[in-house]
matplotlib code that plots the C-alpha trace (Angstrom):
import matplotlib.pyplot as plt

x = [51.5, 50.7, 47.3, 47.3, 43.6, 42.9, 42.7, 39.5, 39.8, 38.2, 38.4, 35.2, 34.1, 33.6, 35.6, 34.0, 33.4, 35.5, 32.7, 29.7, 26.5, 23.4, 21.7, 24.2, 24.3, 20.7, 20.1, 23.0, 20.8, 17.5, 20.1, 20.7, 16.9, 16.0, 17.0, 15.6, 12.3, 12.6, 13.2, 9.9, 8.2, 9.7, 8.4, 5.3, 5.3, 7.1, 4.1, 1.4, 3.4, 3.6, 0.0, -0.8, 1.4, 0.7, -3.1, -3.5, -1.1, -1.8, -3.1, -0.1, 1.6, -1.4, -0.2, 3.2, 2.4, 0.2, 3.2, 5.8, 3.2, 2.3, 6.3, 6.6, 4.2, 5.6, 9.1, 7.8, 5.8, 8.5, 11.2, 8.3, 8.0, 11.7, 12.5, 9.5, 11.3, 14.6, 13.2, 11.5, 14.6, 17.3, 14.2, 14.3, 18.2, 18.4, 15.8, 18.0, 20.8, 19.7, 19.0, 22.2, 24.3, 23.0, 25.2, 28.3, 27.1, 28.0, 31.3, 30.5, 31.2, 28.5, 29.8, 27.3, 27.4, 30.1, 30.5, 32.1, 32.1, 28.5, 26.9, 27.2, 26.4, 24.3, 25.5, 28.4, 28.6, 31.9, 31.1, 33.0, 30.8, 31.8, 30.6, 27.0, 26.8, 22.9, 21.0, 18.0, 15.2, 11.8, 8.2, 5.1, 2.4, -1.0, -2.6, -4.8, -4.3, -0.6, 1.9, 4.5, 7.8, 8.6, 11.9, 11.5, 13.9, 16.3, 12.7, 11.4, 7.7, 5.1, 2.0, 2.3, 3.4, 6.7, 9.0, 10.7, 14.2, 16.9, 17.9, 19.3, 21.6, 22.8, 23.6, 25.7, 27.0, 28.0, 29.1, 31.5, 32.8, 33.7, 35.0, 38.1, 38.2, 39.1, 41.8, 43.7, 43.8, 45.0, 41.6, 39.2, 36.0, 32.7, 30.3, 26.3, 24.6, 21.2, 18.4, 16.5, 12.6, 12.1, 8.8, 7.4, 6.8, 9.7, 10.4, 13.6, 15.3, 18.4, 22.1, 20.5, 18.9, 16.0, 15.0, 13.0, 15.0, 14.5, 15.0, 18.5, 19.7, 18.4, 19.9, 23.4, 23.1, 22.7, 26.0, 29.1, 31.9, 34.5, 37.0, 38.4, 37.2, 41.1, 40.6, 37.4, 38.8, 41.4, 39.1, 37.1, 40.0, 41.3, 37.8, 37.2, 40.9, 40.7, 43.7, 40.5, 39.2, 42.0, 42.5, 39.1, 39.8, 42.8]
y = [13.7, 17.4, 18.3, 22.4, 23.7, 26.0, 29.1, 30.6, 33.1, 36.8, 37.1, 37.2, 34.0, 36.4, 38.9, 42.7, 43.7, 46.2, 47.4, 49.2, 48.0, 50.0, 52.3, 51.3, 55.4, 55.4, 52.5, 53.7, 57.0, 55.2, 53.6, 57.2, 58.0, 55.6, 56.8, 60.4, 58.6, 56.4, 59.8, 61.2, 57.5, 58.3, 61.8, 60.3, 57.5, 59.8, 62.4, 59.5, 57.8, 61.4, 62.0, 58.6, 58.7, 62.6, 62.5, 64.8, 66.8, 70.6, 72.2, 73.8, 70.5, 69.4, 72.6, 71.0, 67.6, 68.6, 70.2, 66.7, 64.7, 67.2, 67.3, 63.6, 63.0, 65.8, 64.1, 60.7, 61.4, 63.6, 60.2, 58.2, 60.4, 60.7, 57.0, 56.3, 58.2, 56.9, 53.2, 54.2, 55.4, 52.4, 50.2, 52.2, 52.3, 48.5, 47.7, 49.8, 48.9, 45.2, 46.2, 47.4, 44.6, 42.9, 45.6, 43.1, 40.3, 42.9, 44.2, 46.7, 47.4, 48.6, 50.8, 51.9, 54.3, 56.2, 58.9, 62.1, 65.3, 66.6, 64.3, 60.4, 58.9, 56.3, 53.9, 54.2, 52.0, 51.7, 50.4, 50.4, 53.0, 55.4, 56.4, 56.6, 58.6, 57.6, 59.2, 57.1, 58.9, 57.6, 59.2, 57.7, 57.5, 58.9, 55.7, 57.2, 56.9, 56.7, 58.6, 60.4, 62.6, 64.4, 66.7, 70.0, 73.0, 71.1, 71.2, 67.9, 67.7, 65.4, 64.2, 67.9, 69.6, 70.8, 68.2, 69.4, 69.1, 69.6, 65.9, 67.3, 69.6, 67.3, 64.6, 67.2, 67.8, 64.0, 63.9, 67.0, 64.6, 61.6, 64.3, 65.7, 62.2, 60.6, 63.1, 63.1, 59.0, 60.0, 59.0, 61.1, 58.6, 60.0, 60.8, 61.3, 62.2, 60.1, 60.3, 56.6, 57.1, 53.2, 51.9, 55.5, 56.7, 59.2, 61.5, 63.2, 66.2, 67.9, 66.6, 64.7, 61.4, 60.8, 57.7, 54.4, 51.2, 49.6, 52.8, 53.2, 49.5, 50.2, 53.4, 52.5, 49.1, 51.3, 53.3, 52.5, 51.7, 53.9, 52.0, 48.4, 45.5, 45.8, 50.0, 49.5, 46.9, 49.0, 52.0, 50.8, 48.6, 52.6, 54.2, 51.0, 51.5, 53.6, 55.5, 57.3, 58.6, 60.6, 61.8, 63.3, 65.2, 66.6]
z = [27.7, 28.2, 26.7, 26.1, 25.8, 23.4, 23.8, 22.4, 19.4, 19.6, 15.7, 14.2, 12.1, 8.5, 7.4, 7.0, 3.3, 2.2, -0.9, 1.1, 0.6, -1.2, 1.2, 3.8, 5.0, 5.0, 7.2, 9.7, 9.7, 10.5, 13.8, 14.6, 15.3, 17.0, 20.2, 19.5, 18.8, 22.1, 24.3, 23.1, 24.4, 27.4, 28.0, 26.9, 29.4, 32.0, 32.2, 32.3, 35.2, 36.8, 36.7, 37.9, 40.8, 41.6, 40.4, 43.9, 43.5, 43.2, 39.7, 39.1, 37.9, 35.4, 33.1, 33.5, 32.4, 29.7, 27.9, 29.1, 26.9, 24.0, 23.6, 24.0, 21.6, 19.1, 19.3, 19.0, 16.2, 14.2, 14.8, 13.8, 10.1, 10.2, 10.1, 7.9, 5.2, 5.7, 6.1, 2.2, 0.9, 2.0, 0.2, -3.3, -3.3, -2.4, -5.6, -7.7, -6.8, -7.8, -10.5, -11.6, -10.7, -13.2, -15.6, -14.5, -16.8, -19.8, -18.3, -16.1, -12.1, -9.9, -6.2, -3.8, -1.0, -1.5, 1.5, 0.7, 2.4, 3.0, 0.7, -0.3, -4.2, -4.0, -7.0, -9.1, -12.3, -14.4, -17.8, -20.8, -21.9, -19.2, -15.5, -14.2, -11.0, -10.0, -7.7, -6.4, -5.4, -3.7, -4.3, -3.9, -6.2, -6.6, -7.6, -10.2, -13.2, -14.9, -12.2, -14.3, -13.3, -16.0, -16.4, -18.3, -18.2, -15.2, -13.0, -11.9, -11.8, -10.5, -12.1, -13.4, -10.3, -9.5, -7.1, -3.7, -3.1, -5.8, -6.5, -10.1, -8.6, -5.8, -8.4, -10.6, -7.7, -7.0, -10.6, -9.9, -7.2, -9.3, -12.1, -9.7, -8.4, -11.9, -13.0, -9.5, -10.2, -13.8, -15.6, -17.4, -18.9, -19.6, -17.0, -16.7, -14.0, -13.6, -11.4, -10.6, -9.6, -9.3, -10.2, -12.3, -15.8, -16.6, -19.3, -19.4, -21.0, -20.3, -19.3, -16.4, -17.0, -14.9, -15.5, -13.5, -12.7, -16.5, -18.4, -16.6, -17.5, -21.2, -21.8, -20.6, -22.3, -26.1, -25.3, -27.0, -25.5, -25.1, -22.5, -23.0, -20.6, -19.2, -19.0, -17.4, -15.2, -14.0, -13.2, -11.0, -8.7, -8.7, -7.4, -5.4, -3.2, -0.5, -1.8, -3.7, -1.0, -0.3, -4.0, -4.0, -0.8, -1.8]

ax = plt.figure().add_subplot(projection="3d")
ax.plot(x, y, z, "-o")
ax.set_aspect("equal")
plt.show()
């Protein structure tokens, strides 16, 4: 009797998940500077291994490994910073979106990371009340005393002091997205943008919510519903399909 031996398989034992991940862009950007960060260790060590090896050699070459390591260190400081902050963001939009899963238990469908053109949204949550583009945003606090970001007149503002960046606009931006999105796949539910500072004291006027982690669940808990468990159902197996991707492109 022949006895075949088995060819060994190249497929891989699970199967990739076609619904991205919270903060999957973000953690794919902290990859991306990592080798940035580990040149400027290497113009660091470069210049001491230099000077070391070269410690005779004339002046004219301390001037030039003076500026090797103040560059090294520059570069490897500003990757340093640079993955610091994305490292802080993937956490906050991981919390959040956490958080919002929990939204399925009453009907609703929760999408993260969805990459478009020059921006991505960070959660998407299709309830029968209507969309939720959510923007997560990560600040740190103050520790004295009650930290508060407070929105007056579409400015965000800090324990009383205006925020950087324009995280309202981008997310009206995001929501603009979904908008042209939904009516090329035939659909046209409510949307509100909403801005997630997780773990801070918010107050919140104007069209944009901004909102922590529990006030986001609570708020889109008290909305009716304006779309069937079937409707709602049926939206988001169109968003999640990559055939959407195209539709908002075109």
């Amino acid at each position: 009797m022949r006895v075949f031996k088995r060819k060994k398989s190249d497929r891989t034992p699970f199967r990739p998940l076609r619904q991205r991940m919270a903060a999957q862009s973000l953690r794919a950007r902290l990859l991306d500077e990592v080798p940035a960060t580990l040149a400027g260790l290497t113009l660091i060590g470069s210049a001491f291994w230099i000077g070391f090896t070269y410690f005779v050699a004339p002046n004219l070459m301390v001037p030039a490994l003076g500026l090797m390591f103040l560059v090294g260190t520059a570069w490897f400081g500003l990757g340093i910073l640079r993955m610091q902050r994305l490292a802080k963001g993937a956490q906050a939009e991981d919390y959040v979106g956490a958080f919002l899963q929990t939204l399925e238990r009453r009907g609703a469908y929760v999408l993260h990371d969805l990459c478009r053109d020059g921006f991505n949204i960070d959660h998407l949550v299709i309830a029968p009340s209507g969309l939720y583009v959510i923007e997560t945003k990560y600040a740190s606090k103050s520790g004295r005393g009650r930290d508060e970001i407070a929105c007056r007149d579409g400015v965000l503002y800090r324990n009383g002091r205006q925020m950087r960046g324009d995280a309202l606009s981008q997310v009206t931006r995001a929501c603009e997205e979904v908008a042209r999105m939904t009516r090329a796949l035939g659909y046209a539910p409510p949307l509100q943008p909403v801005v997630v500072f997780p773990g801070w004291w918010t107050k919140s006027e104007g069209p944009v919510w901004v909102l922590n982690e529990k006030a986001a669940l609570r708020w889109i808990r008290q909305r009716p519903a304006v779309m069937t468990a079937a409707e709602t159902r049926q939206l988001y197996r169109a968003l999640r399909a990559p055939a959407a991707e195209g539709a908002a492109a075109a």
